[in-house]
C-alpha positions as CSV (number, residue, x, y, z in Angstrom):
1,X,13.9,-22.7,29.4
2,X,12.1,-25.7,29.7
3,X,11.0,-27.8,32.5
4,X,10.3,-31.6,32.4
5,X,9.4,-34.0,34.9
6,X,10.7,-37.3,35.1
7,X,7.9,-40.1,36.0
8,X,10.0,-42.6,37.9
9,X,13.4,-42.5,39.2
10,X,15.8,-40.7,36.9
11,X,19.2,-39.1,37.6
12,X,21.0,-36.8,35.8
13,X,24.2,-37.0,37.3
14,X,24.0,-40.7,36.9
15,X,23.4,-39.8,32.9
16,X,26.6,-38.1,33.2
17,X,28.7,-40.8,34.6
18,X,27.5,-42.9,31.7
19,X,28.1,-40.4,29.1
20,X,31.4,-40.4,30.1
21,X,32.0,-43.8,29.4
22,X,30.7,-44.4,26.5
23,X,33.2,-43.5,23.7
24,X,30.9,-42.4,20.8
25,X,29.5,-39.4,23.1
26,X,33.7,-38.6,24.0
27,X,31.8,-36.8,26.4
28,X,34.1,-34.6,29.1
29,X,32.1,-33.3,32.2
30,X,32.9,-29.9,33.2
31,X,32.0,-30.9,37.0
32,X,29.1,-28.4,37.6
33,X,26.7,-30.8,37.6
34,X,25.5,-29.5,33.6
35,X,25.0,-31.6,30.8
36,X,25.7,-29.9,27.8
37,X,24.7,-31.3,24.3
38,X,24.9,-30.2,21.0
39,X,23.3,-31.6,18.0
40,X,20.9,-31.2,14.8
41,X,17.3,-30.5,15.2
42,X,14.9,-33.8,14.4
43,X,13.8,-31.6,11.3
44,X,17.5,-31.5,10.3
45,X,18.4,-28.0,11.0
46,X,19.8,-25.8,12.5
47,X,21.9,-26.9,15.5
48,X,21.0,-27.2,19.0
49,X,22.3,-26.2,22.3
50,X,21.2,-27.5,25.4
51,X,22.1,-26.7,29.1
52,X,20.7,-29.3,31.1
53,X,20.0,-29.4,35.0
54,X,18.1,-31.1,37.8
55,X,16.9,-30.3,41.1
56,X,15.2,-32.7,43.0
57,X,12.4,-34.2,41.0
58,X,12.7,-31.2,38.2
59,X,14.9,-31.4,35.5
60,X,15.2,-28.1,32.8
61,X,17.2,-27.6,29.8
62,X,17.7,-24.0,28.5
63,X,18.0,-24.2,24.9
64,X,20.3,-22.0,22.4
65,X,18.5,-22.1,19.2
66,X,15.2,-23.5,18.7
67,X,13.7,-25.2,21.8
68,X,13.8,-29.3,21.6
69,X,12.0,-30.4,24.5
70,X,11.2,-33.6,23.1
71,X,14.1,-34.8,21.7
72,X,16.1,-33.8,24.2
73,X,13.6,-35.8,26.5
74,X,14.0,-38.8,24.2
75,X,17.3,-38.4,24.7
76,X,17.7,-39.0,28.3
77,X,14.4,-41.4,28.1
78,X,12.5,-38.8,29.8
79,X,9.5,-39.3,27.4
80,X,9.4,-42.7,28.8
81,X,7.1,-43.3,32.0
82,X,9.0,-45.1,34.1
83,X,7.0,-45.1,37.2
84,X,6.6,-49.0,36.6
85,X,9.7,-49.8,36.7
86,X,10.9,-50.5,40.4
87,X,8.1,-53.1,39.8
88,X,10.9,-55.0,37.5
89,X,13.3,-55.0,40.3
90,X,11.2,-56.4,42.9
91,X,10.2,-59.2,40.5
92,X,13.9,-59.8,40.0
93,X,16.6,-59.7,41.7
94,X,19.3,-59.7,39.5
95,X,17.8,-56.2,38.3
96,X,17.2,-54.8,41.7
97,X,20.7,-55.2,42.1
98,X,21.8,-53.4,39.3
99,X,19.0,-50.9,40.2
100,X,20.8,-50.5,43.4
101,X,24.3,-50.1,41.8
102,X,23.2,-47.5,39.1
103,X,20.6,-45.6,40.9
104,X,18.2,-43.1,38.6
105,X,20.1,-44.5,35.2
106,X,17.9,-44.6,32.1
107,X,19.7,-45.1,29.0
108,X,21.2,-42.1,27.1
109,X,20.6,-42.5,23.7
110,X,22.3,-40.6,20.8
111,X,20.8,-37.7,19.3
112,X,18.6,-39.1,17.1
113,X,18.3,-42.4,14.8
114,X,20.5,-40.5,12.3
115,X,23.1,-40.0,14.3
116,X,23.1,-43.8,15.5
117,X,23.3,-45.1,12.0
118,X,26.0,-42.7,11.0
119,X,27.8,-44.2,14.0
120,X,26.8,-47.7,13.1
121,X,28.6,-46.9,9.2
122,X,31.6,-45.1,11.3
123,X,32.3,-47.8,13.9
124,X,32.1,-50.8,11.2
125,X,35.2,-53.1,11.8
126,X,37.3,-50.6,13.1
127,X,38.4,-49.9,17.7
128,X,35.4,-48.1,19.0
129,X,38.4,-45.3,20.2
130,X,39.5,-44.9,16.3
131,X,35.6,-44.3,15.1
132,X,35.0,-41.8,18.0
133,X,38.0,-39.7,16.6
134,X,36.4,-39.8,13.3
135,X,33.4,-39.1,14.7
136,X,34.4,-35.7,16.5
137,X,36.5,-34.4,13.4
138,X,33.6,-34.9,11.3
139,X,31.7,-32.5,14.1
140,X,34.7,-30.0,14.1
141,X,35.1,-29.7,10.2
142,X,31.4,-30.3,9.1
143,X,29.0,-29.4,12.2
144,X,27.8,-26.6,13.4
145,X,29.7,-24.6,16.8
146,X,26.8,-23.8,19.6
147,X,28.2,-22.6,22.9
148,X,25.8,-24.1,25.4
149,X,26.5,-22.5,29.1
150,X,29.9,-20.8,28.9
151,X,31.2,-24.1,26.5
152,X,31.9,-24.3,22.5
153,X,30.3,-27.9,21.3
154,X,30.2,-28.7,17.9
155,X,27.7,-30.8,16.9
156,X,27.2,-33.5,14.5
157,X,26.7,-32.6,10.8
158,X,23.2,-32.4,9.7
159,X,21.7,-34.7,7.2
160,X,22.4,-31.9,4.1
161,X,25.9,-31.7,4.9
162,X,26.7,-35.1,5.5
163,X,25.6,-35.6,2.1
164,X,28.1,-33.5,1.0
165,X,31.3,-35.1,2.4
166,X,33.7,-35.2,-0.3
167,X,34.8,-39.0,-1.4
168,X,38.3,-38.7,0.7
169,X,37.7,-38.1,4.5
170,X,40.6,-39.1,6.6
171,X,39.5,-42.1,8.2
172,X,36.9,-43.4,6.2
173,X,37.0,-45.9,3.3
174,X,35.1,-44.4,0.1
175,X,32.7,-47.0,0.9
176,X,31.9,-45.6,4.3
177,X,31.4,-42.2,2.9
178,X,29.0,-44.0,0.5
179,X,26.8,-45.1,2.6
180,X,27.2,-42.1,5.2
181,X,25.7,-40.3,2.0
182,X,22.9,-42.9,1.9
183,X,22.3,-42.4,5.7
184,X,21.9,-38.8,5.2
185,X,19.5,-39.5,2.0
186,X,17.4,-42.2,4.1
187,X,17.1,-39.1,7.0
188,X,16.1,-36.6,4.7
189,X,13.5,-39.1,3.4
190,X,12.1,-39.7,6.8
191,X,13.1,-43.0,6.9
192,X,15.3,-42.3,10.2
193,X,12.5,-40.6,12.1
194,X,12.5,-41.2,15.8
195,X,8.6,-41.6,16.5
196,X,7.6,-43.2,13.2
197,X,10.5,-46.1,13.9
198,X,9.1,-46.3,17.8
199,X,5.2,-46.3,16.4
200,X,5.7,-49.5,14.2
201,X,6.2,-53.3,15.4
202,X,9.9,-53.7,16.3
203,X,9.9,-56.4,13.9
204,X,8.9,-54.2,10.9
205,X,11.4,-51.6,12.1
206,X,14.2,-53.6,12.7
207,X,13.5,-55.2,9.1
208,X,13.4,-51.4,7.6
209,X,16.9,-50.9,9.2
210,X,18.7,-53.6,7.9
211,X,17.9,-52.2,4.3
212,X,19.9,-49.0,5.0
213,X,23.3,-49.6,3.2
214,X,26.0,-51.0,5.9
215,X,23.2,-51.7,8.3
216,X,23.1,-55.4,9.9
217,X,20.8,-56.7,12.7
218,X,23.8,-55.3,15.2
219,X,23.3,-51.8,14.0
220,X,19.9,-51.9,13.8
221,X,19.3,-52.7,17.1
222,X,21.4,-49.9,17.9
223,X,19.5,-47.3,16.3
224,X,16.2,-48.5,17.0
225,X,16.7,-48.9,20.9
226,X,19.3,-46.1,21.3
227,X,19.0,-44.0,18.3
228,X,15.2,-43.8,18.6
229,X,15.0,-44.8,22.0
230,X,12.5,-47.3,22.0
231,X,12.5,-48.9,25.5
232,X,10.9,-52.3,25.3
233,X,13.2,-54.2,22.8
234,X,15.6,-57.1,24.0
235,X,19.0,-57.1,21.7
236,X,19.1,-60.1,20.2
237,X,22.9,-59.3,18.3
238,X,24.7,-58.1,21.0
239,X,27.2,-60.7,22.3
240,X,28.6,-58.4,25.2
241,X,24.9,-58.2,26.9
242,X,24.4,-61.8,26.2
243,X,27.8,-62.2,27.9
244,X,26.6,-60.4,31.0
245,X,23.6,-62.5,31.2
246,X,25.2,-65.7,31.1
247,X,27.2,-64.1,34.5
248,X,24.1,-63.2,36.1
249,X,21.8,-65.9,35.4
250,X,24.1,-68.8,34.5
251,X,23.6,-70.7,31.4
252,X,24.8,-70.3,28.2
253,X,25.6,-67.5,26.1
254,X,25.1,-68.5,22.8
255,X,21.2,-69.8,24.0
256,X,19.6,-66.5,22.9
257,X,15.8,-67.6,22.9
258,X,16.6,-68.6,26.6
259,X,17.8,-64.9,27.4
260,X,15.4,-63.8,25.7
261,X,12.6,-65.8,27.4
262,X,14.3,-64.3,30.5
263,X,14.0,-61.0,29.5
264,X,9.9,-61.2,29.1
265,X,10.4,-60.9,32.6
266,X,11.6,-56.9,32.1
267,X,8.8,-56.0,29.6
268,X,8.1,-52.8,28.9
269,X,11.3,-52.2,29.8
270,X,13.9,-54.7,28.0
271,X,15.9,-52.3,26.6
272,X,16.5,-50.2,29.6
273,X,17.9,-53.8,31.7
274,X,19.8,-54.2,28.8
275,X,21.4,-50.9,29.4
276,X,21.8,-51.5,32.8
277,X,23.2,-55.0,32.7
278,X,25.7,-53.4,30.4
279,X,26.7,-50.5,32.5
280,X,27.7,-53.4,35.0
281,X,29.8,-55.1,32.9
């Protein structure tokens, strides 16, 4: 077991409310105030479990197979210091108030920049409900099965045997299982790797991403901010956060250097307002 301690407000539970409602986790909450995750190491393999809990100011995560502190950390933005970041609500009160509303809520991010892209490929032009399906076969057939406090989970295939989906996969085009091959490649590479993406200028990754097969300045975002957690970038492709701006600070939409000249406002944390602005519709 593993402890870790959150610098800044974090809550768990609150990461569990949000997991439920995001449809690419189609996370179910057993109520017992664990979070269970399953997923492929950073290195690829093998499969992870991880139980995690919090009391008080200590959160731990028991582990079944190899220990992954720190991704399960980037995961819930743990490796993040957040201390500063009441600071941004008292500098703004739009964010205070969705402080207030969403107490202790960092942004859950997928397993790892891997998994975000696959998503990205998955999710292209088709319901968000429809790519989750496809998404959890592809874990049931392909993934590994970890049982993670008392549970069966499967997890997302690993790089390796993503590369070996067959051409036909019910509810993918052969394209899509193209470039879900190229994905894995690009992961095996090291091209997907959560602290090399994080440790260049968002710029230059954001610029790598797009390069991936399937991946536009949409998806790259994505993986970049949620798939590698990165927690100081402001989304200039998403229309939805844009949208929510427009309601909370008036203007226009469609102005993005003017939301993003707002946004300076949350540095170094852009991408966790984003989340949060988001989460409140």
């Amino acid at each position: 077991m593993s402890t870790l301690t959150p610098r800044g407000p974090f809550s768990l539970a609150a990461s569990v409310r949000f997991l439920e409602g995001f449809t690419p986790a189609s996370y179910a909450d057993a109520g017992d105030g664990v979070l269970r995750l399953a997923f492929p190491a950073d290195d690829g393999y093998p499969a992870v479990g991880a139980a995690v809990r919090q009391d008080g100011d200590t959160v731990r995560a028991e582990f079944t197979g190899p220990d992954a502190t720190a991704q399960v950390a980037r995961i819930l933005s743990l490796d993040v210091d957040g201390a500063g970041f009441p600071a941004v609500g008292d500098a703004d009160p739009v964010v205070a108030g969705l402080m207030a509303e969403f107490p202790g809520l960092r942004p859950v991010c997928f397993y790892s920049p891997y998994e975000a892209a696959a998503w990205a490929v998955i999710g292209h032009r088709v319901r968000m409900t429809q790519a989750a399906a496809v998404k959890s076969r592809l874990a049931e057939r392909y993934g590994e099965r970890v049982e993670v406090a008392g549970r069966v989970l499967h997890a997302f295939p690993a790089p390796p045997v993503l590369r070996t989906l067959p051409p036909r996969v019910l509810g993918l085009t052969d394209v899509k299982v193209e470039r879900l091959h190229a994905i894995a490649d690009a992961a095996e590479d090291g091209a997907l790797d959560a602290a090399r993406l994080r440790a260049l200028p968002a710029d230059d990754a954001l610029a790598e991403l797009r390069g991936l097969p399937g991946i536009g300045p949409f998806s790259a975002e994505l993986i970049l901010i949620r798939g590698a957690g990165h927690p100081d970038v402001f989304p200039r492709h998403e229309p939805r956060l844009h949208a929510a701006m427009a309601r909370a600070y008036g203007g226009d939409a469609g102005d993005v250097p003017r939301l993003a000249g707002i946004a300076e406002r949350w540095r170094p944390y852009r991408s966790w307002v984003a989340l949060l602005l988001r989460a409140g519709g």
